[in-house]
C-alpha positions in Angstrom: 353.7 66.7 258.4 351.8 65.2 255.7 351.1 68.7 254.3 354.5 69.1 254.2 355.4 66.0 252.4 352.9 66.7 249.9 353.6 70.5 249.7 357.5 69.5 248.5 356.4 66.5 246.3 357.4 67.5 242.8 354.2 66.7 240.0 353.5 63.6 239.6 354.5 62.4 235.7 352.4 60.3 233.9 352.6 58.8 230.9 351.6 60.8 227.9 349.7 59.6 225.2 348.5 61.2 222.0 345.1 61.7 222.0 344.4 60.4 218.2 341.2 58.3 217.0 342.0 54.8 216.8 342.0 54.3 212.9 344.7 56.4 212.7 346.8 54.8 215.7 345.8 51.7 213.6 347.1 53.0 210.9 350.5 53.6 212.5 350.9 50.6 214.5 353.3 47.6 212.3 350.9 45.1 213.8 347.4 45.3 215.8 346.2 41.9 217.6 343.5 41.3 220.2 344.1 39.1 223.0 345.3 38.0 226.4 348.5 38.0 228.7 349.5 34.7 230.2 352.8 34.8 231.6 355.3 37.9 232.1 359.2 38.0 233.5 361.7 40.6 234.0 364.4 41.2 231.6 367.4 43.5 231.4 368.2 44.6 227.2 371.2 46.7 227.3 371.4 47.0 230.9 367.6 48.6 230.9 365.3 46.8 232.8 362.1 45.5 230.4 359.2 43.8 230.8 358.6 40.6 228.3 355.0 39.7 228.3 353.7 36.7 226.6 350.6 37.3 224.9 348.1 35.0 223.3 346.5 36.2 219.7 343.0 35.3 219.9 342.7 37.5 216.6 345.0 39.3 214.2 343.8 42.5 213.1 346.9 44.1 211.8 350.4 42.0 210.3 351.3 39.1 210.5 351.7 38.0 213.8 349.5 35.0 215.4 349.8 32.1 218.1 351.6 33.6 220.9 353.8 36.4 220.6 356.7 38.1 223.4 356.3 41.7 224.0 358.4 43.6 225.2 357.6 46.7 227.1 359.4 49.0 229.1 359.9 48.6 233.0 360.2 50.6 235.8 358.8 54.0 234.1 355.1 55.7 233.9 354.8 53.9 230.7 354.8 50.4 231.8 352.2 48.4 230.6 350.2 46.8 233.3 347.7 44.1 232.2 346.3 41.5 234.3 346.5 38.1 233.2 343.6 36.5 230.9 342.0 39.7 230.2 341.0 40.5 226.7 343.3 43.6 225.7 344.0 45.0 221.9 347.8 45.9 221.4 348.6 48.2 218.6 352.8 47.0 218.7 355.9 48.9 217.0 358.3 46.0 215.6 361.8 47.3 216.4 364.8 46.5 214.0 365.4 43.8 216.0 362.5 42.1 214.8 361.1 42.3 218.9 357.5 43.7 218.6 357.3 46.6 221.5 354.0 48.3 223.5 354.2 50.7 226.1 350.8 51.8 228.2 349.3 53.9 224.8 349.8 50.7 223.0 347.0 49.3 225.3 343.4 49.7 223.8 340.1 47.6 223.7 340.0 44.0 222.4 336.5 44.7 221.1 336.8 48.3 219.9 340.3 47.2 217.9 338.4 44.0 216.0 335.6 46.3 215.1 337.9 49.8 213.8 340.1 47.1 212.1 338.8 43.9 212.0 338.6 41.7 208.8 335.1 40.3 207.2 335.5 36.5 207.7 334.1 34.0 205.4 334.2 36.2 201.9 335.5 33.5 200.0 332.9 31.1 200.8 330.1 33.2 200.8 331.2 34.2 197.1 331.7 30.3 195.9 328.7 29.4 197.7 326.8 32.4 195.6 328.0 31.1 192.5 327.2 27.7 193.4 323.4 28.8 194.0 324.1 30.9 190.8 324.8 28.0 188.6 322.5 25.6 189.7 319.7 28.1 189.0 321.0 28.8 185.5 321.3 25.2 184.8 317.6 24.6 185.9 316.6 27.3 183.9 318.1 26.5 180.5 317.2 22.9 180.9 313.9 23.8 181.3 313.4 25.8 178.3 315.7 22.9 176.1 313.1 20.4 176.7 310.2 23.0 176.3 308.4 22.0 178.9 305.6 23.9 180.6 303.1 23.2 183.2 299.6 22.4 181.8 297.7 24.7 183.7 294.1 25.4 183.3 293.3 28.8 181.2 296.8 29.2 179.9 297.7 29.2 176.2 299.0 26.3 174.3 302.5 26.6 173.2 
């Protein structure tokens, strides 16, 4: 019996993603943010049946999106995204006209691997003004030192 169940069992769909490196899904995506699901609820918009996720951005790589966002992803197909809760997940999300942002299960990718491809340096401008601070102070030492003319009396060197 079980044979024959399986035997007349049409293929099994899945769903299909591109296979594509992630820079250039990164590239594509209208936002990219690393995070974590913490609540999710069933929705109907225009009589389909969606999935809103609430998602937490621990960091923006991609838009501007930050704080907590909706998602909304479809329901009830082989492209339902299924995340557990307080996981860190990367979403590369689609904003629709709408202004909803959207992920299906493609959309799903590493937290870590998403902040490294995409991630931006942090603290530029304060390494730059702390440079210039060190940059100054150095210069001021310098000229002030050869205003006053004055040089260490050491032994064996020549008088000025």
């Amino acid at each position: 019996m079980l044979g024959l169940a399986l035997a007349s069992a049409g293929e099994a769909v899945a769903c299909a993603c591109v296979a594509t490196p992630l820079r250039e899904r990164l590239d594509a995506s209208d936002a990219a943010v690393a995070g974590r699901v913490v609540a999710e609820r069933d929705a109907e918009v225009r009589g389909d049946p969606v999935k809103l996720l609430t998602f937490e951005v621990d960091q923006r790589v991609k838009g501007g999106v930050g704080g907590t966002i909706e998602v909304r992803t479809p329901s009830g197909t082989d492209c339902d995204v299924s995340i557990p809760r307080d996981e860190p997940i990367g979403l590369l999300l689609t904003q629709a006209p709408d202004g909803t942002w959207l992920a299906t299960q493609c959309s799903v990718v590493s937290a870590a691997a998403l902040v490294v491809e995409g991630g931006e340096p942090r603290g530029t401008f304060i390494k730059v003004g702390v440079g210039l601070v060190i940059l100054g102070l150095v210069l001021l030492w310098a000229f002030r030192r050869r205003r006053k003319g004055v040089r260490p009396d050491l032994p064996g060197a020549p008088s000025p």
